[in-house]
N, CA, C and O atoms as a printed pandas DataFrame, in Angstrom:
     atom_number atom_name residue_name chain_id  residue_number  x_coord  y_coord  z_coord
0              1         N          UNK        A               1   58.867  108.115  129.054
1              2        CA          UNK        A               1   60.295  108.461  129.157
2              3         C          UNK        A               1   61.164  107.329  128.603
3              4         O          UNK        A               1   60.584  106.245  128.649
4              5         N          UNK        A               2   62.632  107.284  127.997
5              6        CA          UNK        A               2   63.022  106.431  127.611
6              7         C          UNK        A               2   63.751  105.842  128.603
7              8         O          UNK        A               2   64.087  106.451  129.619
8              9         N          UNK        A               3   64.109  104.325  128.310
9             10        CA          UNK        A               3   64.918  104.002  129.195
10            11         C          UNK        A               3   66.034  103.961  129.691
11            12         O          UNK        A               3   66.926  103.944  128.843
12            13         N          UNK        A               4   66.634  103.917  131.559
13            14        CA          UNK        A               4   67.371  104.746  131.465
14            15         C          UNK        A               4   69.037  103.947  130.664
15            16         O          UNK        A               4   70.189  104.360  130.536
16            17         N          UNK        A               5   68.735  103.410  130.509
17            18        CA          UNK        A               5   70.325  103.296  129.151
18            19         C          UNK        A               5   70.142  103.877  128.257
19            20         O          UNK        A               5   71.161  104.194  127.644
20            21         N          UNK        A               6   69.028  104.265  127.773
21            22        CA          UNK        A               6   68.789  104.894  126.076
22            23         C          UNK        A               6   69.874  106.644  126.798
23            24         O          UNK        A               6   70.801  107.294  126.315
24            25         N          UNK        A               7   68.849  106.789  128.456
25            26        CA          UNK        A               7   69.371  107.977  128.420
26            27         C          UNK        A               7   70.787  108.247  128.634
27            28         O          UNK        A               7   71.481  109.146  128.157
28            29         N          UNK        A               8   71.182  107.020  129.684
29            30        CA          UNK        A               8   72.882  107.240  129.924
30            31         C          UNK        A               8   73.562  107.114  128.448
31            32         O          UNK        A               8   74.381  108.003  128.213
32            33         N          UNK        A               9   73.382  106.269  127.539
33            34        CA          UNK        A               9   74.070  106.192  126.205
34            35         C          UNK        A               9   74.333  108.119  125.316
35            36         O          UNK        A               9   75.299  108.771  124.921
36            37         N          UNK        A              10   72.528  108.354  125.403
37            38        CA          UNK        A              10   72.187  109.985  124.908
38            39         C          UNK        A              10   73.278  111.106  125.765
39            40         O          UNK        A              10   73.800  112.065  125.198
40            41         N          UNK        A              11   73.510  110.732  127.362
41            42        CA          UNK        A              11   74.540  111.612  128.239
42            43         C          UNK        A              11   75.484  111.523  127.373
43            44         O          UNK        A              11   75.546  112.265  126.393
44            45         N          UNK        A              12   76.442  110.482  127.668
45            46        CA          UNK        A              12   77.731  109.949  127.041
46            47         C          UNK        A              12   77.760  110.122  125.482
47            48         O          UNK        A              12   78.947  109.924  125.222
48            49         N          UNK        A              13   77.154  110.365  124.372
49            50        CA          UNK        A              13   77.266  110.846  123.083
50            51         C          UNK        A              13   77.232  112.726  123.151
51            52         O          UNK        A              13   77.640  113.639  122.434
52            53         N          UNK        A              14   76.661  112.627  124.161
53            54        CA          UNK        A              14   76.192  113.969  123.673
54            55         C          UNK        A              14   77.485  115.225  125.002
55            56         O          UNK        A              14   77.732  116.418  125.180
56            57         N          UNK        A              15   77.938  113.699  125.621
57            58        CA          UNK        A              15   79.642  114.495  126.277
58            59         C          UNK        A              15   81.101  115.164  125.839
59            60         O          UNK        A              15   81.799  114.318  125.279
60            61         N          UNK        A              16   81.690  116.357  125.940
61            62        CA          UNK        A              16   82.371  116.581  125.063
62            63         C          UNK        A              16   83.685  115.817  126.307
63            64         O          UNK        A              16   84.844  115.523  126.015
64            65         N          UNK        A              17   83.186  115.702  127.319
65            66        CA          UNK        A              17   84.140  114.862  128.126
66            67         C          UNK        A              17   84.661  113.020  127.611
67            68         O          UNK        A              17   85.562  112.484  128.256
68            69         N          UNK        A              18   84.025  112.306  126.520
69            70        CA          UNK        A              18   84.071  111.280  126.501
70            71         C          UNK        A              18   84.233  110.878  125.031
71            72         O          UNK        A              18   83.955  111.801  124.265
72            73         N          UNK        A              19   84.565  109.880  124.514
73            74        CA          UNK        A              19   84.803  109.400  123.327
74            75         C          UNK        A              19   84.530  107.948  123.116
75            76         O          UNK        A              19   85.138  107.113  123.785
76            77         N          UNK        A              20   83.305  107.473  121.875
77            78        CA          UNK        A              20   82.743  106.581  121.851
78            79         C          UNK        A              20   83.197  106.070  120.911
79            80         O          UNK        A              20   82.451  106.570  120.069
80            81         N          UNK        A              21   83.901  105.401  120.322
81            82        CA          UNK        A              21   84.409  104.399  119.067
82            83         C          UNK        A              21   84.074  102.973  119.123
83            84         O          UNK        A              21   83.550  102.362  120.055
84            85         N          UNK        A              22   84.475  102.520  117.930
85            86        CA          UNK        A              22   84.118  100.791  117.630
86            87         C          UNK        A              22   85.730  100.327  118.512
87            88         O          UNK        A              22   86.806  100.814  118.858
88            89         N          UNK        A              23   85.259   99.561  118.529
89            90        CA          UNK        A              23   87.140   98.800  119.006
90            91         C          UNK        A              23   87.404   98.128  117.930
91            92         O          UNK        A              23   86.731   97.844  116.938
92            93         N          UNK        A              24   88.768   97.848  118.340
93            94        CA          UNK        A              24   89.843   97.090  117.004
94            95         C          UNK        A              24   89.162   95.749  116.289
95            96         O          UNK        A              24   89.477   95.524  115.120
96            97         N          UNK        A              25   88.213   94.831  116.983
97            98        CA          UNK        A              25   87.952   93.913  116.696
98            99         C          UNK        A              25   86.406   93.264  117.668
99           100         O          UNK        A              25   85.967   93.570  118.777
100          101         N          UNK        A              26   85.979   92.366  116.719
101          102        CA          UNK        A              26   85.102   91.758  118.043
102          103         C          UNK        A              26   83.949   92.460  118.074
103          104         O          UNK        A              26   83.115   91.918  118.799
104          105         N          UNK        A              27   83.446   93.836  117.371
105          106        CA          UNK        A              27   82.025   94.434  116.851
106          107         C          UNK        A              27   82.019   95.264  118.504
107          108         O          UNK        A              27   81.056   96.021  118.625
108          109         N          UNK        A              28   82.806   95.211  119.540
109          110        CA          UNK        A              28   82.344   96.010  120.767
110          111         C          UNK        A              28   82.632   97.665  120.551
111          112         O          UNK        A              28   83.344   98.149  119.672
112          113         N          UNK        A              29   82.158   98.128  121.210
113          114        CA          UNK        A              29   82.358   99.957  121.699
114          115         C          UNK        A              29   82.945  100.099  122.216
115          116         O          UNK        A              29   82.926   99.284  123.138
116          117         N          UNK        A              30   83.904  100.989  122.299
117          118        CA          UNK        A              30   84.432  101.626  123.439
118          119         C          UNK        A              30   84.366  102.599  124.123
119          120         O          UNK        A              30   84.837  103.456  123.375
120          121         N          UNK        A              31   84.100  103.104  125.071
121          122        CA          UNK        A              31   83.637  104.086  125.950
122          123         C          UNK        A              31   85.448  105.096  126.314
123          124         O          UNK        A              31   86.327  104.393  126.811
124          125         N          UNK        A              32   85.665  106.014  126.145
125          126        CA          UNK        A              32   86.804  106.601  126.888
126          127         C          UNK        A              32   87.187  107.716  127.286
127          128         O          UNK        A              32   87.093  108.594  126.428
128          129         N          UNK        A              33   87.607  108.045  128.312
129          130        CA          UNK        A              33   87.635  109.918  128.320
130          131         C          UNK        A              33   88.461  110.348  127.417
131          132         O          UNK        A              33   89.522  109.798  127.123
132          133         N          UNK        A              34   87.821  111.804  126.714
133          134        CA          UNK        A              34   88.541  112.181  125.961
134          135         C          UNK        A              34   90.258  112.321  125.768
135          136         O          UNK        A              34   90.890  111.998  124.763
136          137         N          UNK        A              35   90.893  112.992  127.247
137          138        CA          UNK        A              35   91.929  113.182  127.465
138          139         C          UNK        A              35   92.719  112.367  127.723
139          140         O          UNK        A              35   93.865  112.552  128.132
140          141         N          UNK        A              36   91.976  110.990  127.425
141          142        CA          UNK        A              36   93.030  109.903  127.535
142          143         C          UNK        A              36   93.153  109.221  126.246
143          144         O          UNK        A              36   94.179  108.593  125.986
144          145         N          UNK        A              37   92.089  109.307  125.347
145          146        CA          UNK        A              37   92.037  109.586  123.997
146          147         C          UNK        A              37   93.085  110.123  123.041
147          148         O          UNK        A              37   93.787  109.631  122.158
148          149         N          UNK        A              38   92.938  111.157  123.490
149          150        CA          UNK        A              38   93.829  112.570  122.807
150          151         C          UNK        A              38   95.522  111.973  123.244
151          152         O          UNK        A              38   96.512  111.744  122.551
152          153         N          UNK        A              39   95.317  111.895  124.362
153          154        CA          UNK        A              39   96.749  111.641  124.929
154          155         C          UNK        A              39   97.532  109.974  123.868
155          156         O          UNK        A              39   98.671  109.865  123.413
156          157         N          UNK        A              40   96.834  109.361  123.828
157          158        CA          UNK        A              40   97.286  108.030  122.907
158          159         C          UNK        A              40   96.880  108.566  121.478
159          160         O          UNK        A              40   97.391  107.917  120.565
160          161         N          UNK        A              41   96.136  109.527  121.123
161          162        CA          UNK        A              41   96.636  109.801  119.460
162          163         C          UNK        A              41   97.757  110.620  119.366
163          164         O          UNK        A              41   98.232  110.826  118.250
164          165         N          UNK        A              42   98.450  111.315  120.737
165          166        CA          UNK        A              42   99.202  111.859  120.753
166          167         C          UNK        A              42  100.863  111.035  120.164
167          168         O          UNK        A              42  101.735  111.065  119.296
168          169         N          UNK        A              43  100.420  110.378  121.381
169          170        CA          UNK        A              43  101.773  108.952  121.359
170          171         C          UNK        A              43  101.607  108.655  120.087
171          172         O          UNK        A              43  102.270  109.112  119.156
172          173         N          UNK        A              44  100.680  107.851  120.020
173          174        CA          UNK        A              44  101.147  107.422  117.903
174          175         C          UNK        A              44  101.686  107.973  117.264
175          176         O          UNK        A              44  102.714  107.579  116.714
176          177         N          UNK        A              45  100.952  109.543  117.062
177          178        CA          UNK        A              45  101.582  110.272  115.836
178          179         C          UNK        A              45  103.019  110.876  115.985
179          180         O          UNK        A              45  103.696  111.232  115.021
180          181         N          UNK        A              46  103.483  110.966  117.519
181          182        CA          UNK        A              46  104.534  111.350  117.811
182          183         C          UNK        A              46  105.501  110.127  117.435
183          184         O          UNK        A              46  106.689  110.442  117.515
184          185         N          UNK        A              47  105.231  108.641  116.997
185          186        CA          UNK        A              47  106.159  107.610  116.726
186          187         C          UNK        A              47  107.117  108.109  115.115
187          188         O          UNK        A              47  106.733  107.738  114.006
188          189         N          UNK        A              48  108.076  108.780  115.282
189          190        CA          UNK        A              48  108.535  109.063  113.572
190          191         C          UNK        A              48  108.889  107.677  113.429
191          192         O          UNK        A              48  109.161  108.072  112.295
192          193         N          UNK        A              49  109.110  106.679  113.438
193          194        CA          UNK        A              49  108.972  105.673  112.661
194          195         C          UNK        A              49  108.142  105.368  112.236
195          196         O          UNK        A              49  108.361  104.440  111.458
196          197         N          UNK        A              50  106.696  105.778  112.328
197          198        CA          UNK        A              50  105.803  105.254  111.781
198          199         C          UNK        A              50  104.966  106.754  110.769
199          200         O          UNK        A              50  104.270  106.760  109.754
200          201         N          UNK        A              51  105.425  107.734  111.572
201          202        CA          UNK        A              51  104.819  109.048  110.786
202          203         C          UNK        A              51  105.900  110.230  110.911
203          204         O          UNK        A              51  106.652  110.406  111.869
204          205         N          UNK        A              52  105.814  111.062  109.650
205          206        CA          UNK        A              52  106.365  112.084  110.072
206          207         C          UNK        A              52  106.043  113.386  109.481
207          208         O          UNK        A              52  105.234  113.403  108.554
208          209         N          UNK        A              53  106.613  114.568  109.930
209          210        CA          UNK        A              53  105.770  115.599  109.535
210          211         C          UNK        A              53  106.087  115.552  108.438
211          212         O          UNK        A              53  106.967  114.789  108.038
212          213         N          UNK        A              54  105.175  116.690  107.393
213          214        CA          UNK        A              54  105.522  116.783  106.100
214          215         C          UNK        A              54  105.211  118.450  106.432
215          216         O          UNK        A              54  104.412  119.002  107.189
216          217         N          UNK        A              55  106.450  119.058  105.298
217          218        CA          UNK        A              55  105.958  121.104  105.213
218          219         C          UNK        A              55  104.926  120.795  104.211
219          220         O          UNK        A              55  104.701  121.974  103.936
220          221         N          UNK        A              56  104.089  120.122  103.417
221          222        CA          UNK        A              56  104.012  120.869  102.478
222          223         C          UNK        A              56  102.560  119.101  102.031
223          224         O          UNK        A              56  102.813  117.901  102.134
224          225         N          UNK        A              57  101.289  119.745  101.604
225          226        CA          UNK        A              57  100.338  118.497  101.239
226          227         C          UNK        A              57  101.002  118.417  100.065
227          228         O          UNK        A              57  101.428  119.265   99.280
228          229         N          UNK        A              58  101.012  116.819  100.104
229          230        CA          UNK        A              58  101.922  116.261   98.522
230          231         C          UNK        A              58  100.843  115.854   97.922
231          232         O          UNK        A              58  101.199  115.042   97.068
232          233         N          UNK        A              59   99.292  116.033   97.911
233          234        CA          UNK        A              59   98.270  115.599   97.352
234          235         C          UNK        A              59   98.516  115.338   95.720
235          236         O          UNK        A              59   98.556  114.402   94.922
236          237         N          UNK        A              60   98.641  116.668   95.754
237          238        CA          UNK        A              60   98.415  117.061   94.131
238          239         C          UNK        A              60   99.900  116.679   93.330
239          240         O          UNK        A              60   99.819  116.564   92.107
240          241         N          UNK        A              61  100.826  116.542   93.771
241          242        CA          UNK        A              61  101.895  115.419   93.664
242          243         C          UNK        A              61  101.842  114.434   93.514
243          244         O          UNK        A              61  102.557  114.087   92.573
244          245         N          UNK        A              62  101.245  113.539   94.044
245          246        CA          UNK        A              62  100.823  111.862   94.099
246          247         C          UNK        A              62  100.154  111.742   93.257
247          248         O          UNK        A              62  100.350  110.782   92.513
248          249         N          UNK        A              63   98.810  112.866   92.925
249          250        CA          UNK        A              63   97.573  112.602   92.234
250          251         C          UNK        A              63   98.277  112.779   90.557
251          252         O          UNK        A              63   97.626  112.364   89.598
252          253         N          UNK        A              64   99.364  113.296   90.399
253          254        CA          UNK        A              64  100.066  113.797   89.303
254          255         C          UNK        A              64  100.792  112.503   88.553
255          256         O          UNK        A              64  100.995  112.145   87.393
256          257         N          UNK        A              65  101.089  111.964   90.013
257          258        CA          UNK        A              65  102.146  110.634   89.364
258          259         C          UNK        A              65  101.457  109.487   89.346
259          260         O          UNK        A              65  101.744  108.574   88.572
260          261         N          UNK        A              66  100.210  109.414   90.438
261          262        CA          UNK        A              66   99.621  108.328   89.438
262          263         C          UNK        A              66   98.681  108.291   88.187
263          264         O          UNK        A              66   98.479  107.482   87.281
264          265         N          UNK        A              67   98.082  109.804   88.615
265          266        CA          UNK        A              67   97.494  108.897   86.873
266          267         C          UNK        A              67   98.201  109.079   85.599
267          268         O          UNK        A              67   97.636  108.768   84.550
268          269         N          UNK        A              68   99.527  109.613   85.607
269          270        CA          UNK        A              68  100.518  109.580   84.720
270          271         C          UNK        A              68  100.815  107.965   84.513
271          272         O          UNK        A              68  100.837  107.401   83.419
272          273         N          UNK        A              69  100.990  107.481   85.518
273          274        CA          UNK        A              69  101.471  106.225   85.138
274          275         C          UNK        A              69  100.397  105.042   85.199
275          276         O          UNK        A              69  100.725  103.859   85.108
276          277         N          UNK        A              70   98.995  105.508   85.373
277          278        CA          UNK        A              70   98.129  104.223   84.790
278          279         C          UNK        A              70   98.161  104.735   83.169
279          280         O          UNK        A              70   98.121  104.095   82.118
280          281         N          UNK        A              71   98.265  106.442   83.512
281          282        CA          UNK        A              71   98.067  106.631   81.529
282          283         C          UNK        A              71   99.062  106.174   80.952
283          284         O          UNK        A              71   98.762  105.703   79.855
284          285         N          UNK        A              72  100.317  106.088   81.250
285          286        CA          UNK        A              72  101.439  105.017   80.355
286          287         C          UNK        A              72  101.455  104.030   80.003
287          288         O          UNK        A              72  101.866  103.519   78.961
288          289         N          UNK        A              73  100.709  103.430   81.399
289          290        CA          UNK        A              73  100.185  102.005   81.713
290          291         C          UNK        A              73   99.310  101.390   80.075
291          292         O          UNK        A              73   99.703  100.544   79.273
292          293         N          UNK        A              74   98.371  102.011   80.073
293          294        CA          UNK        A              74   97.244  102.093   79.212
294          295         C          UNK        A              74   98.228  102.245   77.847
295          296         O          UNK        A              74   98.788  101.368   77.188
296          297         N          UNK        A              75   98.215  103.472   77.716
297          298        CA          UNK        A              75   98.844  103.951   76.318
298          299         C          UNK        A              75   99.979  102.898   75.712
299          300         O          UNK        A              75  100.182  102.906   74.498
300          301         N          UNK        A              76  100.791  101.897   76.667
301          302        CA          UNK        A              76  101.579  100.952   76.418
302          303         C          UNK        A              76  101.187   99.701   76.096
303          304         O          UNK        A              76  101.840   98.841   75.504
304          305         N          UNK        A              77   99.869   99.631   76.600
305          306        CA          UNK        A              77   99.064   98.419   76.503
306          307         C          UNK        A              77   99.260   96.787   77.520
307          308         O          UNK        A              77   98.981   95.589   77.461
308          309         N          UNK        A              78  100.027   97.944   78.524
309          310        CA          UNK        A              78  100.411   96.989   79.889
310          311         C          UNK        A              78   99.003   96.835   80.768
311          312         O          UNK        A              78   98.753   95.894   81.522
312          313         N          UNK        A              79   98.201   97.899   80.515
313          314        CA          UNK        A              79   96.786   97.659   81.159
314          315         C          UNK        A              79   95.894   97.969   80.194
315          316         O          UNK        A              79   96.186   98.595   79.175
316          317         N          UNK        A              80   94.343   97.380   80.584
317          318        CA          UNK        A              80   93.472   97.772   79.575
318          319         C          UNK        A              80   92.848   98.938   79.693
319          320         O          UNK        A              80   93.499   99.571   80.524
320          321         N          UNK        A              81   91.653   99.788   79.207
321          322        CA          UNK        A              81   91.759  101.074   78.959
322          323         C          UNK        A              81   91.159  101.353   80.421
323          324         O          UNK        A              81   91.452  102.334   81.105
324          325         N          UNK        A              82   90.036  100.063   80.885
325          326        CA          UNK        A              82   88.933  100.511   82.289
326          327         C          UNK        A              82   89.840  100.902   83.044
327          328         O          UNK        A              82   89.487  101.548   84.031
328          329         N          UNK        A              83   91.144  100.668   82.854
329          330        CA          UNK        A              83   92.331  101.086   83.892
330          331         C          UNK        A              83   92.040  102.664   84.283
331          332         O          UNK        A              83   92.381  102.976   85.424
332          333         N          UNK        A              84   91.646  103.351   83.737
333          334        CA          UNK        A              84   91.349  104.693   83.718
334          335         C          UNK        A              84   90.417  105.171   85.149
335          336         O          UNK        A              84   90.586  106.238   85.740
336          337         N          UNK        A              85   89.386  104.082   85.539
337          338        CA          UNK        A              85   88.614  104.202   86.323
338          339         C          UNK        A              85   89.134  104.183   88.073
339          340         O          UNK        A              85   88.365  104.316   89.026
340          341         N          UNK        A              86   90.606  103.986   88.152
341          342        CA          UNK        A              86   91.647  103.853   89.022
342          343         C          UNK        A              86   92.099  105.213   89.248
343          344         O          UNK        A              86   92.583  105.349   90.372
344          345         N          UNK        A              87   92.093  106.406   88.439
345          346        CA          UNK        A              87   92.564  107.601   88.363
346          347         C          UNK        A              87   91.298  108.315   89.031
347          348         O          UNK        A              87   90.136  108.323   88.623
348          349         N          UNK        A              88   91.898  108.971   90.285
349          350        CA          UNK        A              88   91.022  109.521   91.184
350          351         C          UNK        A              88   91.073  111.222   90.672
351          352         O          UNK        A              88   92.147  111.703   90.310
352          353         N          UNK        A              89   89.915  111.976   90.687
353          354        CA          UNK        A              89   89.765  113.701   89.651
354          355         C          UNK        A              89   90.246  113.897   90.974
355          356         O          UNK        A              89   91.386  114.357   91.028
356          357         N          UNK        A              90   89.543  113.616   92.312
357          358        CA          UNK        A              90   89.653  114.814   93.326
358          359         C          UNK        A              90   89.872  113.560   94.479
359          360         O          UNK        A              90   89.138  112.684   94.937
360          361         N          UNK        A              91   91.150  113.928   94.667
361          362        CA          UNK        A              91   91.544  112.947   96.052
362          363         C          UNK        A              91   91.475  113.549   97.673
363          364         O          UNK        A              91   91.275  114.760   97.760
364          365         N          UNK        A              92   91.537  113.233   98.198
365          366        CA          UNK        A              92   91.226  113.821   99.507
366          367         C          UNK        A              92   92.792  113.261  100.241
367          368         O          UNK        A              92   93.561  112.473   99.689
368          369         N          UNK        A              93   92.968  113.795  101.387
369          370        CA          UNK        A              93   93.398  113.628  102.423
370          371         C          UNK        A              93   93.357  112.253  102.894
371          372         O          UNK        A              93   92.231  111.760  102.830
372          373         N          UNK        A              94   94.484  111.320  103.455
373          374        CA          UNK        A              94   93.812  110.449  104.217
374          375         C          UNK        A              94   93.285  110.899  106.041
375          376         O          UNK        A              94   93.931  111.822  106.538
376          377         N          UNK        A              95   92.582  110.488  106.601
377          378        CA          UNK        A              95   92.729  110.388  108.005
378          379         C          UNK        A              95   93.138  109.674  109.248
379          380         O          UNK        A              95   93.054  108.448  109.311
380          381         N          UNK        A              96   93.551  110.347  110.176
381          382        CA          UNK        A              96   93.955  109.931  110.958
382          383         C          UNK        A              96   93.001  109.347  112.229
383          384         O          UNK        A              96   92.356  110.127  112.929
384          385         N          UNK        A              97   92.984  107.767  112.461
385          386        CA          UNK        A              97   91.839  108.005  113.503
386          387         C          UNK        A              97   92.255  106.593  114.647
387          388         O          UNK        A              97   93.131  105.759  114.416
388          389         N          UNK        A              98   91.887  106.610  115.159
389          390        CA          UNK        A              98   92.165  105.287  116.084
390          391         C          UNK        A              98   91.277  104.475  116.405
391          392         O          UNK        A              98   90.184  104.983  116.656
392          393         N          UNK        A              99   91.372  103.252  116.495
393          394        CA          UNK        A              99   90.353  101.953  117.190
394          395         C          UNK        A              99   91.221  101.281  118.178
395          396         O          UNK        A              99   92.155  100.488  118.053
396          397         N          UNK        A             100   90.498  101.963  119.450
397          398        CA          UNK        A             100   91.059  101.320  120.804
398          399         C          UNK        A             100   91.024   99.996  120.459
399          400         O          UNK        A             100   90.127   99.421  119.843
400          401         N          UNK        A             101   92.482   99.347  121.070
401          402        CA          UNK        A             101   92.311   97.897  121.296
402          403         C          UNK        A             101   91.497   97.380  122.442
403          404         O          UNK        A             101   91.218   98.162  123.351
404          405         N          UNK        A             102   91.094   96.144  122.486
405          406        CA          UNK        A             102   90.469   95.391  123.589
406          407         C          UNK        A             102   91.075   94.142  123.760
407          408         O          UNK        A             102   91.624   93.604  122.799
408          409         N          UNK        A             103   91.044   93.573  124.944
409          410        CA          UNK        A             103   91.588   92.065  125.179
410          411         C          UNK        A             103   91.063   91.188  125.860
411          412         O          UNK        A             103   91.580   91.198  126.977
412          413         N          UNK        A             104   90.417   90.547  125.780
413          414        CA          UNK        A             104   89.667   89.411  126.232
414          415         C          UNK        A             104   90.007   89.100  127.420
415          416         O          UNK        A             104   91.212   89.280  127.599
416          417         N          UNK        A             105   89.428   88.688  128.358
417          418        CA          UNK        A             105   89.847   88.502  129.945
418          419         C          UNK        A             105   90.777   87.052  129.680
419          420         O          UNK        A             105   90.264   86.451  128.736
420          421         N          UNK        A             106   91.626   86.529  130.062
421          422        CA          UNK        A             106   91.939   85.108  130.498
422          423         C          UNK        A             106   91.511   84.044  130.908
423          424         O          UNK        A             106   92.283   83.109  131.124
């Protein structure tokens, strides 16, 4: 049988009650219930100073204007041609994700 941390670790991954991430710093884990989880990605994204909604993915917008302007870039001879290798075909989404902070005892 394995041991029992292998198995409490296997509980806790395999919980839809709990959420296991790296922390902000320092290489540790963090262990957390989900709903307290959820509840602080809540708070963040609800900060409009720091995010706000958008109607509409501007992907293919962004992806439009930059490689327009490494190709100007280039074609002007303000960059050299490998500049090209900067122009992404298929961009994705960024994501949204969190790394609990931790703080060292005193």
């Amino acid at each position: 049988p394995p041991p029992p941390e292998r198995t409490a670790i296997d509980s806790l991954r395999n919980s839809p009650d709990w959420v296991i991430k790296p922390a902000d710093k320092g290489g540790a884990v963090v262990v957390r219930r989900v709903n307290l989880y959820k509840a602080e990605a809540t708070r963040q994204i609800s900060d409009t100073s720091s995010y706000l909604p958008l109607d509409h993915d501007p992907i293919d917008e962004h992806k439009a204007t930059i490689s327009s302007t490494i190709t100007n870039f280039i074609n002007s001879d303000s960059l050299h041609p490998r500049a090209s290798n900067l122009i992404v075909f298929q961009p994705s989404t960024a994501r949204f994700y969190l790394l609990p902070k931790i703080h060292k005892p005193d």
